[in-house]
C-alpha positions as CSV (number, residue, x, y, z in Angstrom):
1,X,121.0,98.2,134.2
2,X,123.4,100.4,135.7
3,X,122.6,103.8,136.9
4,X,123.1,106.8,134.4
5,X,125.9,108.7,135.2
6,X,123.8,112.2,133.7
7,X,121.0,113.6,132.7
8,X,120.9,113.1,129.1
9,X,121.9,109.0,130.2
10,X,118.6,108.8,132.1
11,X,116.4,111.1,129.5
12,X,117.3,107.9,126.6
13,X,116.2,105.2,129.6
14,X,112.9,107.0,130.0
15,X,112.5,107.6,126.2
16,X,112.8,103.6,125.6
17,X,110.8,102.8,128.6
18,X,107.7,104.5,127.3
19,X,104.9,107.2,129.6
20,X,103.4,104.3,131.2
21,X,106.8,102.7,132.6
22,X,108.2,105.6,133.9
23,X,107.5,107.3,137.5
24,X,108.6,109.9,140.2
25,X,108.7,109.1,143.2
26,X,110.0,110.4,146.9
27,X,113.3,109.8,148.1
28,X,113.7,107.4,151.1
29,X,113.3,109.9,154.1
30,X,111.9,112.9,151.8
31,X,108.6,115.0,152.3
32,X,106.6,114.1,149.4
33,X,105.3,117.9,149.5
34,X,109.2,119.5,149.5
35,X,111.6,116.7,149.8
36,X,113.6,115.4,146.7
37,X,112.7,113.5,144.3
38,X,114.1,110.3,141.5
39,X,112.5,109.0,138.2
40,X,112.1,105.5,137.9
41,X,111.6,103.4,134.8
42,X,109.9,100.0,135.0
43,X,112.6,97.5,133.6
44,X,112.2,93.5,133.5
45,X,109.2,93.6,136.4
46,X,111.1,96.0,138.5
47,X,111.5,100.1,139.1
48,X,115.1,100.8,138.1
49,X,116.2,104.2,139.8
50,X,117.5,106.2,136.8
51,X,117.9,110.0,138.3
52,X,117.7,111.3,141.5
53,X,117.8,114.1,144.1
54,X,115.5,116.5,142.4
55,X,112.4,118.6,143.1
56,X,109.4,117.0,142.3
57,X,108.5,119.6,139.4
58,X,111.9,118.9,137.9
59,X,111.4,115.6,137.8
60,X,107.5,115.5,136.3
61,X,109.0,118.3,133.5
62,X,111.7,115.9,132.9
63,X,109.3,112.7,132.6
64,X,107.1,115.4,130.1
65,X,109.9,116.3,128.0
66,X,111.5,113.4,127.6
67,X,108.3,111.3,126.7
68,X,107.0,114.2,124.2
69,X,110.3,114.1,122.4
70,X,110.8,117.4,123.2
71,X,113.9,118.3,125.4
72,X,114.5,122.0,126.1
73,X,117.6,123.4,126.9
């Protein structure tokens, strides 16, 4: 899979992936309390990065939205 090149790219991975195959997680070398953040969907046995360099709210609200079907502008 290649990386998504924008945010609605990386909402349609996480849609397909599914709640239980998607996660955020701290970036290499980030504070897990303030540093930034990517979402990861599990793909073929393995956590595909598919956004990056967000806050950690951002990303769970992203995660939430995309997974309820429910993307607000």
């Amino acid at each position: 899979m290649e990386k998504p090149v924008n945010l609605n790219e990386a909402i349609q991975y996480i849609k397909k992936a599914g709640e239980a195959n998607v996660r955020s997680v701290p970036m290499t070398g980030q504070n897990v309390n303030s540093g930034l953040y990517a979402i990861e969907i599990l793909e073929s046995g393995q956590w595909m990065v598919v956004a990056e360099g967000m806050t950690k709210l951002t990303a769970e609200n992203i995660i939430t939205q995309a997974t309820n079907r429910v993307i607000c502008g």
